[in-house]
C-alpha positions as CSV (number, residue, x, y, z in Angstrom):
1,X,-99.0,18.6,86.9
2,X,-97.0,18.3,90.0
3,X,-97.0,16.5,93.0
4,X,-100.1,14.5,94.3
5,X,-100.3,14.4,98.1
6,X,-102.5,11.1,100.0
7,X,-103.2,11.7,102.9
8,X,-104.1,8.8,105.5
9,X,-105.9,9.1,108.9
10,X,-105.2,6.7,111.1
11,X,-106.9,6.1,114.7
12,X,-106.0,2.5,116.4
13,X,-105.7,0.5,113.0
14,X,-102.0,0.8,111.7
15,X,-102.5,-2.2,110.1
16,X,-105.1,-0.8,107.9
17,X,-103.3,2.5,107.9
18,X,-100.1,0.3,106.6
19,X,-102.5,-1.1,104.0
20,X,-103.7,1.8,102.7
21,X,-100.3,3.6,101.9
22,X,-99.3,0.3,100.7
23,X,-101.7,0.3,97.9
24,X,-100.6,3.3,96.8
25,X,-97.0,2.8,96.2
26,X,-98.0,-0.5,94.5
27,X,-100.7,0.7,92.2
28,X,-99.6,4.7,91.4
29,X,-97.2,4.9,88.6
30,X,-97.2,9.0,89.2
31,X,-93.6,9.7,89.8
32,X,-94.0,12.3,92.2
33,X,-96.4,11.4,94.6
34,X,-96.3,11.7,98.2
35,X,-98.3,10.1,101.3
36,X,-99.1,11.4,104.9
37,X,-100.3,9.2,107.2
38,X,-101.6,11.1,110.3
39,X,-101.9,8.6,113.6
40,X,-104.6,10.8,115.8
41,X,-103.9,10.4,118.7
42,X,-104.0,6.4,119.2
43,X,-101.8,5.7,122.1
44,X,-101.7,2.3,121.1
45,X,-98.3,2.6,119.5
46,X,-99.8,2.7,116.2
47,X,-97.2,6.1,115.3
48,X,-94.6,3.7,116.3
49,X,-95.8,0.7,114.3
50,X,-95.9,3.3,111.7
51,X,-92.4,5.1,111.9
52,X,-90.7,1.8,112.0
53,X,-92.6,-0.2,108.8
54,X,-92.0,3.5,106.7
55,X,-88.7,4.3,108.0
56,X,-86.6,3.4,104.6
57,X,-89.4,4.9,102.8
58,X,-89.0,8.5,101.6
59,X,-92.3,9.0,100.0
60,X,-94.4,8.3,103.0
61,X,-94.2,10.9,106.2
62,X,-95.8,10.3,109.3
63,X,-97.1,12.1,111.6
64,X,-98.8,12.0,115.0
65,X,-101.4,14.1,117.0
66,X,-100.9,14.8,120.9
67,X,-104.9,13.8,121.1
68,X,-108.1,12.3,118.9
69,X,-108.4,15.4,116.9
70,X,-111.8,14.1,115.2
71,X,-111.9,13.4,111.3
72,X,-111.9,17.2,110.1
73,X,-109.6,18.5,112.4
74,X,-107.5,15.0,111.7
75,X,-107.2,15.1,108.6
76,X,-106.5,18.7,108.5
77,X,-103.4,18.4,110.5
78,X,-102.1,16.1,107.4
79,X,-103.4,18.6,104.3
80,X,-101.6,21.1,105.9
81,X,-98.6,19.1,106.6
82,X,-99.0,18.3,102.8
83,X,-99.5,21.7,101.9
84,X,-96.6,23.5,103.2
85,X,-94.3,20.5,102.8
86,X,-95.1,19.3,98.9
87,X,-96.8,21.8,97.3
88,X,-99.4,19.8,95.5
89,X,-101.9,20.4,92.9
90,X,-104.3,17.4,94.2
91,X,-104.7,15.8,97.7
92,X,-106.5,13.1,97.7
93,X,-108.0,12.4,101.7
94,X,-108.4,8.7,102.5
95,X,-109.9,6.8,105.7
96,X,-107.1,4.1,106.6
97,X,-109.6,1.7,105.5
98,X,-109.0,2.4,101.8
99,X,-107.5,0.0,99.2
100,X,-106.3,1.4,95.6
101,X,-106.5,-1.2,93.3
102,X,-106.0,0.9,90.4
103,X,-103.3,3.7,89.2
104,X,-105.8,7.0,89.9
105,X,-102.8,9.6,89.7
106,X,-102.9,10.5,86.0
107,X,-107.2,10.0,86.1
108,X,-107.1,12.6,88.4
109,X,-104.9,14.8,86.2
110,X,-106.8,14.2,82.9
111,X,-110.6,14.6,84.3
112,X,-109.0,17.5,85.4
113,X,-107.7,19.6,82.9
114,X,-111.4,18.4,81.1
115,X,-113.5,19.8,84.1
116,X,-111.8,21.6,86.7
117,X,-113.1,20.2,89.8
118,X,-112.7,21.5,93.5
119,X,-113.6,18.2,94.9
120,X,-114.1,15.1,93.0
121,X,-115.1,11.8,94.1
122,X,-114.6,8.3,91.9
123,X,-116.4,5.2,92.2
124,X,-116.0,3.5,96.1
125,X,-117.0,0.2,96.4
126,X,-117.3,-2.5,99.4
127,X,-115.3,-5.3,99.6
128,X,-117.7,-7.3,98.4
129,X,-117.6,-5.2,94.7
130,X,-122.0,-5.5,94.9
131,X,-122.3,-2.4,96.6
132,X,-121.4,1.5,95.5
133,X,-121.1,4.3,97.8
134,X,-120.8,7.4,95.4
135,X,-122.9,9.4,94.6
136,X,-124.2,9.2,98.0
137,X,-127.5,11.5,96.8
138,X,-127.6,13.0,93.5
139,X,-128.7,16.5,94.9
140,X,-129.3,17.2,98.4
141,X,-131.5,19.9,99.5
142,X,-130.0,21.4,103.1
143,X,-133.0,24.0,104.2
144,X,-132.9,25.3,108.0
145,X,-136.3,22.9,108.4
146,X,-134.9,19.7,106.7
147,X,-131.9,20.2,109.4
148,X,-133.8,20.7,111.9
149,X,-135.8,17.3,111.3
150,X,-132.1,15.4,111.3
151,X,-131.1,16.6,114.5
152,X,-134.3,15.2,116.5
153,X,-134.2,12.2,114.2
154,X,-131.1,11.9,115.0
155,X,-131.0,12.4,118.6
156,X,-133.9,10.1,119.1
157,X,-132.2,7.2,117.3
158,X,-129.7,7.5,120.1
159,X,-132.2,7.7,123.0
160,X,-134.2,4.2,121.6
161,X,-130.6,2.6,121.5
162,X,-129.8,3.4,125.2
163,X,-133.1,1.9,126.2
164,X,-132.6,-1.6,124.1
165,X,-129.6,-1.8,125.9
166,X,-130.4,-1.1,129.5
167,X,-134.2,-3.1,128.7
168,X,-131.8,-5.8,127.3
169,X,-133.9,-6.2,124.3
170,X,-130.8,-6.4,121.6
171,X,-132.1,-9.8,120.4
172,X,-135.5,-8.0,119.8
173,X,-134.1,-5.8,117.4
174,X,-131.1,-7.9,115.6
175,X,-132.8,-9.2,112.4
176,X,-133.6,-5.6,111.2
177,X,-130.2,-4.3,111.7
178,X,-128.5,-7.1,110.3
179,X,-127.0,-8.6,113.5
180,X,-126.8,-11.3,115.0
181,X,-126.5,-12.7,118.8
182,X,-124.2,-14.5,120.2
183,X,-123.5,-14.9,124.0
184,X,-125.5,-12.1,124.9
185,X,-123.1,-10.1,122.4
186,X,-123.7,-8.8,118.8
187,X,-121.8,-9.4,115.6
188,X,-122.9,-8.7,112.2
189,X,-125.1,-11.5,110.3
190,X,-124.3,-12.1,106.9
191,X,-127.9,-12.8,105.8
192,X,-129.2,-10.1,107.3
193,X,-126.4,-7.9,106.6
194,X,-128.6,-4.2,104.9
195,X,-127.0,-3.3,101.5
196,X,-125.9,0.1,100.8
197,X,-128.1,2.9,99.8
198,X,-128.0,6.1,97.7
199,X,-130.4,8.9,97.0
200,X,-132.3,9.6,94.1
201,X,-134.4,12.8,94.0
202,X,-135.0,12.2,97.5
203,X,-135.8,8.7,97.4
204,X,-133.4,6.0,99.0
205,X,-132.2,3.7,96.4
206,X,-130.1,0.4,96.3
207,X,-126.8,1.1,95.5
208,X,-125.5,-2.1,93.8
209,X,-125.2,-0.6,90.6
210,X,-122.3,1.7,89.3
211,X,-123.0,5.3,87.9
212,X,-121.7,5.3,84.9
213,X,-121.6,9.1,83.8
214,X,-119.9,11.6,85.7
215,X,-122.2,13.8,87.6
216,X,-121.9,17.5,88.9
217,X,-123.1,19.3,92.3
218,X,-124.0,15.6,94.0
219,X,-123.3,14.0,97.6
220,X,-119.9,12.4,97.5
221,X,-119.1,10.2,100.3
222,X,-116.7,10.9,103.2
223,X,-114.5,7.9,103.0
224,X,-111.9,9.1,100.2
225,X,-111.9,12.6,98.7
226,X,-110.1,14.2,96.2
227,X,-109.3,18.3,96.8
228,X,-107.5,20.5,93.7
229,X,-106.3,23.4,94.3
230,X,-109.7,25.3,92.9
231,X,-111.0,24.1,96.8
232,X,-108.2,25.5,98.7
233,X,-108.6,29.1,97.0
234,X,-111.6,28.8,99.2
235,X,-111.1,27.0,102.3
236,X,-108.2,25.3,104.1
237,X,-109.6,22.1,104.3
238,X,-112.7,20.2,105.9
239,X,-114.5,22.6,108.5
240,X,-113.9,22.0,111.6
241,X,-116.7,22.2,113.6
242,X,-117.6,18.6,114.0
243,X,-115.4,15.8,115.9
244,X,-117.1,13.1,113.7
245,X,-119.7,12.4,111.2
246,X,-121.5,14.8,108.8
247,X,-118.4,16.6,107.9
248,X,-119.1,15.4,104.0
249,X,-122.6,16.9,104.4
250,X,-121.0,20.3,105.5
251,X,-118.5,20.0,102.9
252,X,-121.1,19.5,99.8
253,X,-123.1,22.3,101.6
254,X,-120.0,24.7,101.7
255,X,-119.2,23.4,98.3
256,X,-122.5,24.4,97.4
257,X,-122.2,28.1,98.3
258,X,-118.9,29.1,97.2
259,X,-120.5,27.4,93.5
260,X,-117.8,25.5,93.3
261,X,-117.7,22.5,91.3
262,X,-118.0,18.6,93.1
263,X,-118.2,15.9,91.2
264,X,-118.2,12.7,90.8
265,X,-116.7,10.7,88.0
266,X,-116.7,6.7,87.8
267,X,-113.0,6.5,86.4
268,X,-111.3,7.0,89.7
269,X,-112.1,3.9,91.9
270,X,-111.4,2.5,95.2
271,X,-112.7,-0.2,97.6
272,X,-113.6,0.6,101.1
273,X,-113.9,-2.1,104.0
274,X,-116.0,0.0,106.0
275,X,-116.5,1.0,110.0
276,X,-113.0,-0.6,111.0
277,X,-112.6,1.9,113.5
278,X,-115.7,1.7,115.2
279,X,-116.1,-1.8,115.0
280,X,-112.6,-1.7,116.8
281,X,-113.5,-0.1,119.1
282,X,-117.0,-1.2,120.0
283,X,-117.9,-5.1,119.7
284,X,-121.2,-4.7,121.2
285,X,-124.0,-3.8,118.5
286,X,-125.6,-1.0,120.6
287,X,-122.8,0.4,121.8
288,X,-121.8,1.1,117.9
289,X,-125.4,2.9,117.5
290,X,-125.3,5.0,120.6
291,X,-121.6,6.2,119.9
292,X,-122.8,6.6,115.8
293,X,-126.1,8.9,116.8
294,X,-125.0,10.3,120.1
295,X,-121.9,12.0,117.8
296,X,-123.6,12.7,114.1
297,X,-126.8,14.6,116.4
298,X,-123.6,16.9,118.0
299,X,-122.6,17.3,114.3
300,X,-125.9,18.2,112.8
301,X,-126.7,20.2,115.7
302,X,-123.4,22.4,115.1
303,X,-124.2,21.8,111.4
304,X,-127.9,23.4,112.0
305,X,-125.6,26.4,113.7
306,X,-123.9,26.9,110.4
307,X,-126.5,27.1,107.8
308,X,-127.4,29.5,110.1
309,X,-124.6,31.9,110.0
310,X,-124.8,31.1,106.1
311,X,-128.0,31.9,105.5
């Protein structure tokens, strides 16, 4: 095996972004590896912040977008730049707010040559090591109706949080979401904070336990990814149709119909902070709903446009 690409996406947190890469040339032992960080568009001076801390380093390239590209079409600009630039036989896709804490480079290589995967996803867990994010759901069913029924769910969701905001009822509201008040603002509670969850056929499930096993054709979450070159045979990288949110979903679905193989195995791990960018960017607890369902009900809408075409 070759060369093994990381590529980072970065929007308004290069200090997480700096992190991230940082992890990587501490923990990876891989002598060829290479990392792309792609600032999207941040306008904060977060591509300068970046330049400047990886200027004497030759392994990481950065790279900055003329506007906020979205996730896919983010994190596209850096698998291509990896693509055409290194060559490699994996790229692994990472939010900036991902720490390796463990050499994953020759994993990635062994689990391959013993089941070629397209996409693979390891064991993600939150900073606070109780909770698991992969497999997100152990098979997921997309129909035309099920779709259909995430899109008005969805939608609505983002109508009830506009009204708790403009009817000022936030402190009505905060215990079930985990939140707390403070000043007539919202930050997150720690006793009421929700744990994680994962499906089970069909059934939401705690996820503080680890899979053990490795496990074919399931959910793997968005937050770091793993693509051979089995996946780019097939497509050049995440569609992109969506600015943010559900572009996993569409992946496992596109995934799905191409038979290719996705899977996730629990000797690849990672730990993942969670939201930094949108809790950056939005302090206020509704504010963070509204932007979260006003964008995925836009994805699954477009989403609900491609099944579709693929039907």
């Amino acid at each position: 095996m070759g060369n093994i690409s990381f590529v980072i996406l970065n929007y308004k947190a290069y200090e997480e972004a700096i992190a991230c890469a940082e992890s990587v040339l501490v923990t990876q032992a891989w002598e060829d590896i290479k990392i792309v960080i792609v600032d999207n568009g941040s306008k904060n001076g977060s591509a300068e912040q970046l330049q400047e801390h990886f200027n004497d380093e030759p392994r990481v390239h950065v790279i900055a977008a003329d506007e906020n590209l979205g996730f896919a079409k983010g994190n596209n600009l850096g698998i291509r730049y990896a693509r055409e630039q290194f060559d490699p036989d994996f790229i692994v896709a990472a939010n900036s707010d991902i720490l390796f804490e463990e050499e994953i480079c020759e994993r990635l290589a062994g689990i391959y040559d013993g089941r070629p995967y397209a996409i693979l996803g390891g064991d993600i867990v939150d900073a606070t090591r109780t909770q698991h994010f992969n497999p997100v759901a152990r098979e997921r069913r997309y129909t035309l109706n099920y779709m259909r029924k995430q899109v008005f769910v969805s939608w609505a969701k983002s109508v009830m949080f506009r009204l708790i905001k403009v009817f000022h009822l936030k402190g009505a509201v905060a215990g079930h979401y985990g939140v707390s008040v403070q000043d007539g603002g919202m930050g997150e509670g720690e006793e009421g904070k929700k744990a994680a969850t994962r499906e089970v056929d069909g059934k939401a499930v705690a996820a503080d336990n680890r899979v053990e096993e490795e496990m074919e054709g399931v959910l793997l979450h968005g937050c770091c990814l793993v693509f051979s070159r089995d996946f780019f045979a097939e497509f050049e990288g995440f569609w992109e149709g969506t600015f943010l949110y559900a572009e996993e979903e569409i992946l496992y679905y596109l995934a799905m119909k191409k038979g290719l193989r996705v899977l996730y195995s629990p000797k690849v791990t990672c730990m993942h902070k969670e939201a930094v960018t949108t809790n950056t960017l939005y302090r206020d607890f509704c504010d963070a709903k509204i932007f979260y369902f006003s964008n995925i009900t836009k994805s699954y809408r477009r989403f609900l446009r491609l099944m579709k075409e693929w039907e």
